[in-house]
Backbone as a chain_set.jsonl record, in Angstrom:
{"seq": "XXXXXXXXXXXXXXXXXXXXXXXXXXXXXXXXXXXXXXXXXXXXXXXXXXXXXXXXXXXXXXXXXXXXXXXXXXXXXXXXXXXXXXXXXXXXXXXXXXXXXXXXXXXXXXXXXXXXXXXXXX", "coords": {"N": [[0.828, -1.181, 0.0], [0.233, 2.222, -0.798], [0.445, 5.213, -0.066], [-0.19, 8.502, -1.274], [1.031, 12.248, -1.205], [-0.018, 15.2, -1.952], [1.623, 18.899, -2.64], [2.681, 22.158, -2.49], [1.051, 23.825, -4.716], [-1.031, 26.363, -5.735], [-1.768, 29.993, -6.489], [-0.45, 31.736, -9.229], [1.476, 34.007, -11.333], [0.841, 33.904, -15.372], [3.905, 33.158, -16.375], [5.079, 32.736, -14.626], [6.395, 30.672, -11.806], [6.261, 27.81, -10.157], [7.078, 24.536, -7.678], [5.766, 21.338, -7.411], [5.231, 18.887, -4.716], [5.608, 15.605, -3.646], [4.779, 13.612, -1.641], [5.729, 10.044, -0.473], [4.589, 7.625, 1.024], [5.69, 4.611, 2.481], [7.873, 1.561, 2.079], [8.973, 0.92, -0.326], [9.643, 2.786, -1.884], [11.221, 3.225, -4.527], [10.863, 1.852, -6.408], [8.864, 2.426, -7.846], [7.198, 3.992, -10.356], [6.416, 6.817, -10.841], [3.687, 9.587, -11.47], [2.575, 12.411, -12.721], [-0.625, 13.606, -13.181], [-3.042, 15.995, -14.234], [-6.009, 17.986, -14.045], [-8.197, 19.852, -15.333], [-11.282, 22.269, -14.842], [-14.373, 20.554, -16.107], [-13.159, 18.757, -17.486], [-11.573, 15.725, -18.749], [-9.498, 13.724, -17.2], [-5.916, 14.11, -17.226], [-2.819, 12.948, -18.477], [0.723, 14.545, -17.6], [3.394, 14.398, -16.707], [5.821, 11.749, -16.214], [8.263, 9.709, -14.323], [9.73, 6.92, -14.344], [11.064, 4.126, -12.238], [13.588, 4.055, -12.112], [14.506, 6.141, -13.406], [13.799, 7.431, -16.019], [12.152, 9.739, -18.199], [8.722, 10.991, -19.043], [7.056, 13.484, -20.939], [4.201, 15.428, -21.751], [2.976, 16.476, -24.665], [2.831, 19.25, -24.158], [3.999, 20.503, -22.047], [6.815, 20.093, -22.341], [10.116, 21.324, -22.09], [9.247, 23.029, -20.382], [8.299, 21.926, -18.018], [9.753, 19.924, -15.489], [10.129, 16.724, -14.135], [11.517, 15.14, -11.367], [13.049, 12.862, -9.001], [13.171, 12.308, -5.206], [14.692, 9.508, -3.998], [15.636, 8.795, -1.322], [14.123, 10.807, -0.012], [11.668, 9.937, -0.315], [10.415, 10.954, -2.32], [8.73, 12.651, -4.923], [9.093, 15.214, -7.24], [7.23, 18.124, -9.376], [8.912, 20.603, -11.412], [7.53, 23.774, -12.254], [7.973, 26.209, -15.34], [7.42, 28.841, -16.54], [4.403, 29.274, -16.512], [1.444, 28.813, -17.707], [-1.661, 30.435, -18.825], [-3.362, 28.023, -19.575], [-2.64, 25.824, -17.852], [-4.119, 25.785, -15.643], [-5.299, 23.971, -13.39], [-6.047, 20.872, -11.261], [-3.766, 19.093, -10.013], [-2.634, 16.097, -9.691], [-0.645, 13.226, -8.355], [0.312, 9.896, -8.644], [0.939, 6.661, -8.501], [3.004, 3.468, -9.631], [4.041, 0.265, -10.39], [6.384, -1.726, -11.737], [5.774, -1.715, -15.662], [6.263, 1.445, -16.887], [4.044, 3.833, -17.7], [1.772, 6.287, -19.336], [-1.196, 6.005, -19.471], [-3.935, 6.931, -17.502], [-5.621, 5.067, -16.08], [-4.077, 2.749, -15.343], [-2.833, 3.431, -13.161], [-1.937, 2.702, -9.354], [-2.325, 3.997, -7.514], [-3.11, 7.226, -6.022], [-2.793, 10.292, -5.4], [-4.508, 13.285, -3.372], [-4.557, 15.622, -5.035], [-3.624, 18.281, -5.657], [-4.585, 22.246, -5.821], [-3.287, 24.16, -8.977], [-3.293, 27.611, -9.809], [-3.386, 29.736, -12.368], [-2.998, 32.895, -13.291], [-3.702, 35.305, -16.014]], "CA": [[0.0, 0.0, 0.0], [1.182, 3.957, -0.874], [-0.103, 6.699, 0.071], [0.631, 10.29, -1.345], [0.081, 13.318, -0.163], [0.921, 16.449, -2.984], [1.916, 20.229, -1.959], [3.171, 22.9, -3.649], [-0.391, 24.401, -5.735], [-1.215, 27.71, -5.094], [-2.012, 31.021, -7.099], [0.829, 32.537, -9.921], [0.943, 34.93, -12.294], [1.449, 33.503, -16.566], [5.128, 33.337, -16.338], [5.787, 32.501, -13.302], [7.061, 29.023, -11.474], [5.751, 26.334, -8.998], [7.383, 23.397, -7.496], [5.348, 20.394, -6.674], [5.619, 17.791, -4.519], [4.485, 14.418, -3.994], [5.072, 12.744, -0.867], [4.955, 9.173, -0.702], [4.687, 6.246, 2.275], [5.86, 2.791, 2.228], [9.778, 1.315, 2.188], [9.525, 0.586, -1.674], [9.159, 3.844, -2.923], [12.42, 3.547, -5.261], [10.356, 0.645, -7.083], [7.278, 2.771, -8.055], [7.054, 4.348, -11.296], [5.563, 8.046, -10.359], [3.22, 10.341, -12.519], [1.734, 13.617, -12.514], [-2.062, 14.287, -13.991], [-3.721, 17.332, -13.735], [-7.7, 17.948, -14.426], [-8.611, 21.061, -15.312], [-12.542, 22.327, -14.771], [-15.121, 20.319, -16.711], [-12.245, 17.801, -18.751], [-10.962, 15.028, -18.159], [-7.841, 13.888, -15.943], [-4.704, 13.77, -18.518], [-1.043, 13.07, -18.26], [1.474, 15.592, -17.417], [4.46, 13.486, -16.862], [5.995, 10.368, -15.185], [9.392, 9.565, -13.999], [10.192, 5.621, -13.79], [11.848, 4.013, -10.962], [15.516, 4.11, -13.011], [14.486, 7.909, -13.957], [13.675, 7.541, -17.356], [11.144, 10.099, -17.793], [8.479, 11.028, -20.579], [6.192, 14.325, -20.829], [3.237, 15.415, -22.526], [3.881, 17.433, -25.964], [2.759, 20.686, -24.4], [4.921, 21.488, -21.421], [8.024, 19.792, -23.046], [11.086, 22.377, -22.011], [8.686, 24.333, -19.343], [8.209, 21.647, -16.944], [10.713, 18.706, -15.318], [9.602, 15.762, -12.933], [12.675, 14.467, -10.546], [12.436, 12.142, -7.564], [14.482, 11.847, -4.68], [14.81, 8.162, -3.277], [16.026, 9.098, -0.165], [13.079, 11.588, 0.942], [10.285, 9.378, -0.778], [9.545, 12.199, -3.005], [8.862, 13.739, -6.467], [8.529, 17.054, -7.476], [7.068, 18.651, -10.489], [9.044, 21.646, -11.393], [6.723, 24.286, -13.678], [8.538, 27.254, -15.422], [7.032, 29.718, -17.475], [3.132, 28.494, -16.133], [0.311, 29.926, -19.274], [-3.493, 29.944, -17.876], [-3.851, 26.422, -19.791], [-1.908, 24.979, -17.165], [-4.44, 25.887, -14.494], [-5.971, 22.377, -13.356], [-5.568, 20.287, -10.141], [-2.494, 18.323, -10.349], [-2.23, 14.721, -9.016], [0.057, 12.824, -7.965], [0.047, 8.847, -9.111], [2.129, 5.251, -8.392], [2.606, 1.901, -9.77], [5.029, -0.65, -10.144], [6.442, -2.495, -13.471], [5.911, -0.739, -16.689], [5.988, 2.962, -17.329], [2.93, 3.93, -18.578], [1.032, 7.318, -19.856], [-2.251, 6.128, -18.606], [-4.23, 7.176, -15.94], [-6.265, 3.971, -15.957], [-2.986, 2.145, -15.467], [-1.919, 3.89, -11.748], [-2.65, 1.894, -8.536], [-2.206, 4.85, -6.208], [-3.234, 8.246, -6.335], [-2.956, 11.511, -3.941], [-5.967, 13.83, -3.411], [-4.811, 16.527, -5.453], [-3.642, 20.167, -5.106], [-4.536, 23.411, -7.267], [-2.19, 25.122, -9.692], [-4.16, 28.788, -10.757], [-2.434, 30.815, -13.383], [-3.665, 34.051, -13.947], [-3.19, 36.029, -17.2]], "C": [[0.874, 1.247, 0.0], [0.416, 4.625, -0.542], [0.638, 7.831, -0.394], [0.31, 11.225, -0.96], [0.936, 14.615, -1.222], [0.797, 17.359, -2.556], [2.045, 20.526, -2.812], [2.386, 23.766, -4.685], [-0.157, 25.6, -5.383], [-1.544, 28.662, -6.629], [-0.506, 31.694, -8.136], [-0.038, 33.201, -11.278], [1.9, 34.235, -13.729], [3.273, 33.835, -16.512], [5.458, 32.972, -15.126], [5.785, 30.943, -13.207], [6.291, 28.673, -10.5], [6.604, 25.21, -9.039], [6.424, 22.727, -6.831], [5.672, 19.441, -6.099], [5.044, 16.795, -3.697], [5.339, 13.678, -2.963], [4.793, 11.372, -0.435], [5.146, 7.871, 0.435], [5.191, 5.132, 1.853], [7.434, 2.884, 1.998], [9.915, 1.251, 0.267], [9.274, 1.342, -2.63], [10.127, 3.694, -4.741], [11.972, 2.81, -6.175], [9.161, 0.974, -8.007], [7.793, 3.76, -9.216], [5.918, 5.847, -10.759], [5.242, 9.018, -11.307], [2.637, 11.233, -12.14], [0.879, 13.753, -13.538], [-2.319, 15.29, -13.447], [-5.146, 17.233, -14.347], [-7.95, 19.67, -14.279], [-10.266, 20.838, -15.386], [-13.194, 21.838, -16.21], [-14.004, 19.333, -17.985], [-11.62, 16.589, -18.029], [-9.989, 14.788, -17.578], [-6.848, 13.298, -17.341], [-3.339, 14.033, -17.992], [-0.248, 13.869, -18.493], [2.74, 15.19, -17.457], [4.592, 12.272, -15.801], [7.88, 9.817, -15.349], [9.302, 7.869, -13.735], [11.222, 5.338, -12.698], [13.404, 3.86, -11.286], [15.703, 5.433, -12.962], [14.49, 7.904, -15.537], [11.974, 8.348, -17.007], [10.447, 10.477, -19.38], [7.183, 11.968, -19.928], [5.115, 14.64, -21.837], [3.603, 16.164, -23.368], [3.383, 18.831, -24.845], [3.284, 21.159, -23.053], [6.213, 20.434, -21.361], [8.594, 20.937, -22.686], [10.358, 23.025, -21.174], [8.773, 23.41, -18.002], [9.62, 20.107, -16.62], [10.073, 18.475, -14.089], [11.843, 15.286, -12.792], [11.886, 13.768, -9.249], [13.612, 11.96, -6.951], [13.773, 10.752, -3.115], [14.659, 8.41, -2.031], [15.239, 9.939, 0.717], [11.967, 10.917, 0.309], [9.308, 10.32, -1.519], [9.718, 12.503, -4.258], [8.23, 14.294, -6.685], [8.445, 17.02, -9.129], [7.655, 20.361, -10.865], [8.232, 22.65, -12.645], [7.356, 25.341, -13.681], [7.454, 27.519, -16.612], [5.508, 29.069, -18.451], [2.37, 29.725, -17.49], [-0.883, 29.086, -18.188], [-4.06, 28.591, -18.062], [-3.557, 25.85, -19.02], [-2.734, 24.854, -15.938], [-5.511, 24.346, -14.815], [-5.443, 21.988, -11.556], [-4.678, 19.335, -10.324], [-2.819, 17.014, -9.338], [-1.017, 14.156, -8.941], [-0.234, 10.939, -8.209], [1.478, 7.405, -8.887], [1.691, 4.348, -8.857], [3.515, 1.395, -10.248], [5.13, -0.894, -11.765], [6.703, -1.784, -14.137], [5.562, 0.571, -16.662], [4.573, 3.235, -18.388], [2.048, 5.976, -18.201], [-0.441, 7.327, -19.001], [-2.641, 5.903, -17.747], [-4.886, 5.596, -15.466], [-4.897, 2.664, -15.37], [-2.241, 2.201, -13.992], [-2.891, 3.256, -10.869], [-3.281, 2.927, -7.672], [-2.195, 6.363, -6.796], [-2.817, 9.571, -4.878], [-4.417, 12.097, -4.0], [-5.906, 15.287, -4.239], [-4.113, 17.882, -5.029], [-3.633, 20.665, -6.387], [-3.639, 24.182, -7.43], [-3.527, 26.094, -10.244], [-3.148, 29.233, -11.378], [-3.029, 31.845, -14.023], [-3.015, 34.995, -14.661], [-3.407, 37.095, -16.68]], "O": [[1.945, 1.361, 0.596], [-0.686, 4.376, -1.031], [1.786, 8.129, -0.062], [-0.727, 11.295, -0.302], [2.142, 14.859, -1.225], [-0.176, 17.352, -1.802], [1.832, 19.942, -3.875], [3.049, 24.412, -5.496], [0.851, 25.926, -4.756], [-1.554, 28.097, -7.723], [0.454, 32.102, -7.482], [-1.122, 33.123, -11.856], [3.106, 34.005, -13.64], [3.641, 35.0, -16.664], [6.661, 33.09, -14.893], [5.389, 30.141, -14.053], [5.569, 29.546, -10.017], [6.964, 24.773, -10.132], [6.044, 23.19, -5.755], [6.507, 18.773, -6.708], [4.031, 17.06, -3.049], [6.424, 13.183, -3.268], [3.661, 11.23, 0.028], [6.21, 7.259, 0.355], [5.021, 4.778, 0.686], [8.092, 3.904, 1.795], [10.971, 1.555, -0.286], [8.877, 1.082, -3.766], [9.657, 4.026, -5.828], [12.691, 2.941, -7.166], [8.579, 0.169, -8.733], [8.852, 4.342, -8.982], [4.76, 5.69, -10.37], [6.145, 9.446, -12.025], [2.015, 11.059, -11.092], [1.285, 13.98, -14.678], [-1.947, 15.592, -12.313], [-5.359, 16.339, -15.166], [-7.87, 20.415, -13.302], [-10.748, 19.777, -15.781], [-12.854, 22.361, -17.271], [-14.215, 19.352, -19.198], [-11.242, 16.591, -16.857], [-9.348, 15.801, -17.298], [-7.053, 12.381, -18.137], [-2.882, 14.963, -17.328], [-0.221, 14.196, -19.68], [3.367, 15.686, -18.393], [3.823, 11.928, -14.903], [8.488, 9.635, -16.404], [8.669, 7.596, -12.715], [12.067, 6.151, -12.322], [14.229, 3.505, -10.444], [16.751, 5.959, -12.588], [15.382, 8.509, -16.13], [11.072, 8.025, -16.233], [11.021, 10.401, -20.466], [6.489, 11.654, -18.961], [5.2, 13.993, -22.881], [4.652, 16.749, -23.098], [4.223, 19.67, -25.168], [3.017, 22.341, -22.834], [6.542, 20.003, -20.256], [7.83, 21.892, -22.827], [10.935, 24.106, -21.054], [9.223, 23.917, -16.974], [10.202, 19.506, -17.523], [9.624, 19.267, -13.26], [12.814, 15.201, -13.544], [10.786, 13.945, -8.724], [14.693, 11.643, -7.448], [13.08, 10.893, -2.107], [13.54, 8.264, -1.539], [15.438, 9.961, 1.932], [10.983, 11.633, 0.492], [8.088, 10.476, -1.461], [10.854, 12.627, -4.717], [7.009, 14.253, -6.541], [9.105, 16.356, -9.927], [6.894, 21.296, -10.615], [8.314, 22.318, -13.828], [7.601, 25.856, -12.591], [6.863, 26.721, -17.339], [5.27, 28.712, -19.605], [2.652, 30.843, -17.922], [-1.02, 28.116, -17.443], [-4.844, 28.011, -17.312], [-4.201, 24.804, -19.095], [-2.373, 24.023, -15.105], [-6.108, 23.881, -15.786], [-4.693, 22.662, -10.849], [-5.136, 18.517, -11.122], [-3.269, 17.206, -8.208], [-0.172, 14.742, -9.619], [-1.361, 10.697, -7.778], [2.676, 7.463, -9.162], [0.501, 4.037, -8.826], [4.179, 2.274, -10.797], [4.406, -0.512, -12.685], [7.627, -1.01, -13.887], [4.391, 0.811, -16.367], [4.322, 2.847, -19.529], [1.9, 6.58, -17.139], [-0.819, 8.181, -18.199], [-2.238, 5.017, -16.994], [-4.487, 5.104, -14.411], [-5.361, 1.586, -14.999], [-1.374, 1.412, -13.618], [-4.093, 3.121, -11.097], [-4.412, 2.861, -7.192], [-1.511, 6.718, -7.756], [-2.653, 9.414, -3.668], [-5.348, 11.518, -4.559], [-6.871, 16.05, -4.221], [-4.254, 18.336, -3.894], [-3.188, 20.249, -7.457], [-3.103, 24.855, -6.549], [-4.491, 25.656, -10.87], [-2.01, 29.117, -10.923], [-3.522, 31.761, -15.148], [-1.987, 35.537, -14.258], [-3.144, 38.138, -17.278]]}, "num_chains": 1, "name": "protein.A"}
């Protein structure tokens, strides 16, 4: 069993940064394949990125070069760093685990967090 627990949301202005991060329970974190979705109002929940338990990581085409996922072993954590946030970006971000293969979809993660909001106001 995992539990996560994500931080880091809050209010910015188009251009500006956020770090998220995604705290996660259990001894075998280093084993878990970790992803960030976000859900913006009235759409569905869609993939943002995902870091494998090696660090091979793979992002969605549209914050390619703005955003980077890292994890560090040793604090049971990974962060989403966002640079140079546009109002599309505003959504509730998740936080996501699961073992084995690297995978894109959401349907695919065992373990979720509850969420925190990114706003981005133009």
């Amino acid at each position: 069993q995992v539990q996560l627990v994500e931080s880091g949301g809050g209010l910015v202005q188009a251009g500006g940064s956020l770090r998220l991060s995604c705290a996660a329970s259990g001894r075998t974190f280093s084993s878990y394949n970790m992803g960030w979705f976000r859900q913006a109002p009235g759409k569905e929940r869609e993939f943002v990125a995902v870091i494998s338990w090696n660090s091979v990581t793979i992002y969605t085409d549209s914050v390619k070069g703005r955003f980077t996922i890292s994890r560090d072993n040793a604090k049971n954590t990974v962060y989403l760093q966002m640079n140079s946030l546009k109002s599309e970006d505003t959504a509730v971000y998740y936080c996501a685990a699961r073992q084995y293969a690297v995978t894109t979809r959401k349907n695919d993660y065992n373990y979720w967090g509850q969420g925190t909001q990114v706003t981005v106001s133009s």
